[in-house]
C-alpha positions in Angstrom: -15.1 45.6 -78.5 -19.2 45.4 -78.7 -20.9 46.2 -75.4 -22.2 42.4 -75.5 -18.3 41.2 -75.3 -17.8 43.9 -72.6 -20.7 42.9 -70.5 -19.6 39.3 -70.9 -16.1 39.4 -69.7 -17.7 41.4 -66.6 -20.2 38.6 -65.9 -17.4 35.6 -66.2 -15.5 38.2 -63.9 -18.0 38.4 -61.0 -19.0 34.8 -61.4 -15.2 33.9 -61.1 -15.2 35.9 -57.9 -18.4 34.3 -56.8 -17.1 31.0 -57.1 -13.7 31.6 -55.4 -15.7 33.4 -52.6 -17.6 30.4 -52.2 -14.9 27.6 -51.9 -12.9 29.9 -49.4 -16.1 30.0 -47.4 -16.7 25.9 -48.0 -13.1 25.8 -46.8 -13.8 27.4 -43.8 -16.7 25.5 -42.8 -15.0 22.3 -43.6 -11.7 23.5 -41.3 -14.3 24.6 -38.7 -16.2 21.2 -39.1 -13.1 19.4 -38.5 -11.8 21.5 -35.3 -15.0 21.4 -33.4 -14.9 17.1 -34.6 -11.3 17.6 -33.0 -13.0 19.0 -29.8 -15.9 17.0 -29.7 -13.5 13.9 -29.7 -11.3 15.4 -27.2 -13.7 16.5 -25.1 -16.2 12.8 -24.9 -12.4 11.0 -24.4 -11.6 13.6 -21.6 -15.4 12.8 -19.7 -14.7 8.7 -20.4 -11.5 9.2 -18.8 -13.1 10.6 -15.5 -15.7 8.4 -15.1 -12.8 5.4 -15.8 -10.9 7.0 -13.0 -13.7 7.5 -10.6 -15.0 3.5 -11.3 -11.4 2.0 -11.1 -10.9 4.4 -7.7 -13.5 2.6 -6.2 -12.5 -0.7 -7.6 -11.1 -2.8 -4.8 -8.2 -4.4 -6.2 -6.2 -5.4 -3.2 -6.4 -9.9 -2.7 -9.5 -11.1 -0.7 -9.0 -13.0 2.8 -10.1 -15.6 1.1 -6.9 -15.7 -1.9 -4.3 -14.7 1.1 -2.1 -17.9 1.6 -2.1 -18.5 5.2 -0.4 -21.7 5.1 2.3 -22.8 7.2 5.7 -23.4 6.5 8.6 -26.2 7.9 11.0 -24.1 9.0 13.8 -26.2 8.2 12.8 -25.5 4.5 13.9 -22.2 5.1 17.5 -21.0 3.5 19.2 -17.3 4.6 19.0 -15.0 1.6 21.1 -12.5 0.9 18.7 -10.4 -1.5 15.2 -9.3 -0.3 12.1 -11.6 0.1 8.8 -12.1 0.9 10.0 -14.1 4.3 11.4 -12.7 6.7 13.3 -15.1 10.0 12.8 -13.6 13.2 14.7 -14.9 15.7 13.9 -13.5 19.4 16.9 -14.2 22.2 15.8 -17.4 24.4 12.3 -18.0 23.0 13.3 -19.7 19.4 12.2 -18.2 15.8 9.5 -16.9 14.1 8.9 -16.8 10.2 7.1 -13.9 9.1 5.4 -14.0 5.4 4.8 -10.8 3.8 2.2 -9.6 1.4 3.3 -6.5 -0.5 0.4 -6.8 -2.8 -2.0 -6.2 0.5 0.1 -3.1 1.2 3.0 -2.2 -0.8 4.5 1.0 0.9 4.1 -0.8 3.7 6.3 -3.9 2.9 8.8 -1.8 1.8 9.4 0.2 4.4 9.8 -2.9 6.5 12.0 -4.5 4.3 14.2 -1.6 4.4 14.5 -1.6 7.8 14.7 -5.3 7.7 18.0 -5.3 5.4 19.8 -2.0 7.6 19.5 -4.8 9.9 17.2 -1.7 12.1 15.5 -4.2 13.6 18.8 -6.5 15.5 18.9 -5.7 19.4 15.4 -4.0 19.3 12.5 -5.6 21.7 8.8 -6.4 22.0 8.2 -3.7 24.7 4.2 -4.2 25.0 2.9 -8.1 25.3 -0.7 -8.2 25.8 -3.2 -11.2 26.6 -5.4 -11.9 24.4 -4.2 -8.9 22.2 -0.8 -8.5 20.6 2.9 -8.3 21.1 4.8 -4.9 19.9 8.0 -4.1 19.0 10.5 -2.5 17.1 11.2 0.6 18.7 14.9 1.6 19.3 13.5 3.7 23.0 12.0 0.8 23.7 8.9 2.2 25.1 6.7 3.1 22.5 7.9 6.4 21.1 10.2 5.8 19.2 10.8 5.0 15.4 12.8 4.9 12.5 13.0 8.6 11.9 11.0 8.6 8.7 7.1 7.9 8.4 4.6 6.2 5.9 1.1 6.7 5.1 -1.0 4.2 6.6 -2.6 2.0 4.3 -5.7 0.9 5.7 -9.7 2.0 4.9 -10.4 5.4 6.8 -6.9 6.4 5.1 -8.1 5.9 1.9 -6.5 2.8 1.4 -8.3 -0.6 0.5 -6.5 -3.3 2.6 -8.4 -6.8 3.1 -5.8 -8.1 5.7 -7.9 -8.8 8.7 -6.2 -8.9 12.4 -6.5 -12.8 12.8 -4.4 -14.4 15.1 -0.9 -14.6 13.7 -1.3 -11.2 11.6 1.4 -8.2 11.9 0.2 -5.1 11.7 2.1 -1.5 12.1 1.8 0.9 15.0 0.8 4.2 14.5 0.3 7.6 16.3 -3.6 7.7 17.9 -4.0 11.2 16.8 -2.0 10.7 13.0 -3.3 8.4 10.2 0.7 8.7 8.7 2.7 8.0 11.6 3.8 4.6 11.5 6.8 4.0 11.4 9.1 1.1 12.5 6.8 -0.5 15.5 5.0 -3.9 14.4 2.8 -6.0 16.1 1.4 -9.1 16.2 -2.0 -10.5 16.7 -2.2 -12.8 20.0 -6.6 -13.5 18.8 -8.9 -12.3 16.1 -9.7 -8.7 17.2 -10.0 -7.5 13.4 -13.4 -5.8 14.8 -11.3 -3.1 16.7 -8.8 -2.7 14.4 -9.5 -3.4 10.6 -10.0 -0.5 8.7 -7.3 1.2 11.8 -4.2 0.1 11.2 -2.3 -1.3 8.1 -2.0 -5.0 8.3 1.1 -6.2 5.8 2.0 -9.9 6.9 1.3 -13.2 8.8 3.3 -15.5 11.0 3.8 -18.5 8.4 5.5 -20.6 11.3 6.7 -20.2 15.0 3.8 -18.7 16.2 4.2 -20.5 19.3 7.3 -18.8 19.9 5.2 -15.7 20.4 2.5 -17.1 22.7 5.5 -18.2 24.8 6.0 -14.7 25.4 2.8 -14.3 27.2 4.6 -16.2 29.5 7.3 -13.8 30.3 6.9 -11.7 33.7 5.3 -8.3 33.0 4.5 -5.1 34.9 1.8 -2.5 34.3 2.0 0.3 31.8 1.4 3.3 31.7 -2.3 2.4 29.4 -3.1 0.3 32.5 -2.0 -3.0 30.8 -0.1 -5.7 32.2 2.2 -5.7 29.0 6.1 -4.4 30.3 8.2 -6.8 30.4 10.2 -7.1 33.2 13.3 -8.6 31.4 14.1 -7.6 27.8 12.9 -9.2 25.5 15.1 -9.4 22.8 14.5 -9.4 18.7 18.2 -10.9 18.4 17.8 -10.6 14.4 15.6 -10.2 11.0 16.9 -11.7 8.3 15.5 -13.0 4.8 15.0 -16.1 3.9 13.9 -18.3 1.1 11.5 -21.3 1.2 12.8 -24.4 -0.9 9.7 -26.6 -1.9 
């Protein structure tokens, strides 16, 4: 074999090389150029996905007063369910009944917890031990005198909590007690609002439903004879009185 021939197969030999040198190397770029698209990708989703969260956190999506239905309701359109509701019948010993329309969309946990209670029957026997003028009536505490509860707790759902909750304290609004000195301490105490006082409490205290009928029932317990507590409030009655029961109900029509 000539020298040409020699020196030829040696050129095709390194250009061969050359050439499979340079796809490997184009192969690389192109699998780099496709993991750092990969990244990119994953990386501007991940940043959308932030900011979505941080807008929609402070995107108030609990109803307005304004779409609240604070209509009233015939109670004799009322039928006892057997299944949970949005209504709830109270009926308090020797002063008549009181319907009670619940909003879970305002404040779910909330709701639930009372209807819980509601359907252990929790409530049956318990009293409104604090009756304030001009303020509200509270109950639901099996001591009777403010301390007690249902054993478990709930996190309030209300503004400085974290919690958007449009429900303002108007009259006829129930609200859960809580704890002065803990945010999550409601429990089983309820109240209802005797006048607007949504100044000194919105924002406080988790509002969750609205007395739909019967409210009448509970200004006639402002009535009642009542001694001093212990806040310097003529709010103790001196008789119990008496939440006989809390049932469901449903609303024909």
């Amino acid at each position: 074999m000539g020298n040409d021939s020699i020196q030829e197969n040696r050129k095709r030999t390194l250009d061969e090389v050359r050439r499979r040198k340079m796809e490997e190397e184009k192969a690389r770029r192109k699998k780099y150029n496709r993991i750092m698209l990969i990244v990119s990708i994953v990386i501007i989703v991940a940043a959308l996905a932030v900011v979505l969260v941080s807008v929609l956190s402070n995107v108030d999506f609990s109803p307005k007063m304004k779409d609240i239905d604070f209509s009233q309701v015939d109670l004799s359109k009322c039928q006892v369910s057997q299944t949970e509701t949005d209504y709830v019948l109270m009926t308090i010993k020797d002063h008549g009944q009181v319907l009670i329309r619940l909003y879970p969309k305002v404040a779910p946990l909330t709701v639930k917890n009372f209807k819980d209670l509601v359907s252990k029957g929790f409530y049956d026997g318990l009293t409104f031990h604090r009756i304030v003028d001009g303020f509200m009536a509270q109950g639901g505490d099996p001591q009777g005198n403010g301390n007690g509860g249902s054993g478990t707790t709930i996190k309030g759902e209300f503004k400085s909590n974290g919690v958007n909750n449009n429900l303002s304290h108007v009259r006829g609004v129930v609200s859960m007690a809580r704890g002065s000195n803990s945010m999550d301490s409601a429990s089983s105490q309820f109240f209802i609002c005797y006048d607007d006082v949504s100044s000194t409490l919105d924002g406080k205290y988790a509002s969750f439903g609205y007395v739909c009928a019967g409210m009448e029932v509970m200004d006639g317990l402002l009535k009642v004879e009542r001694t001093m507590n212990s806040l310097g409030e003529r709010a103790t009655p001196v008789e119990p009185v008496i939440i006989e029961s809390m049932q469901f109900v449903t609303v024909k029509g």
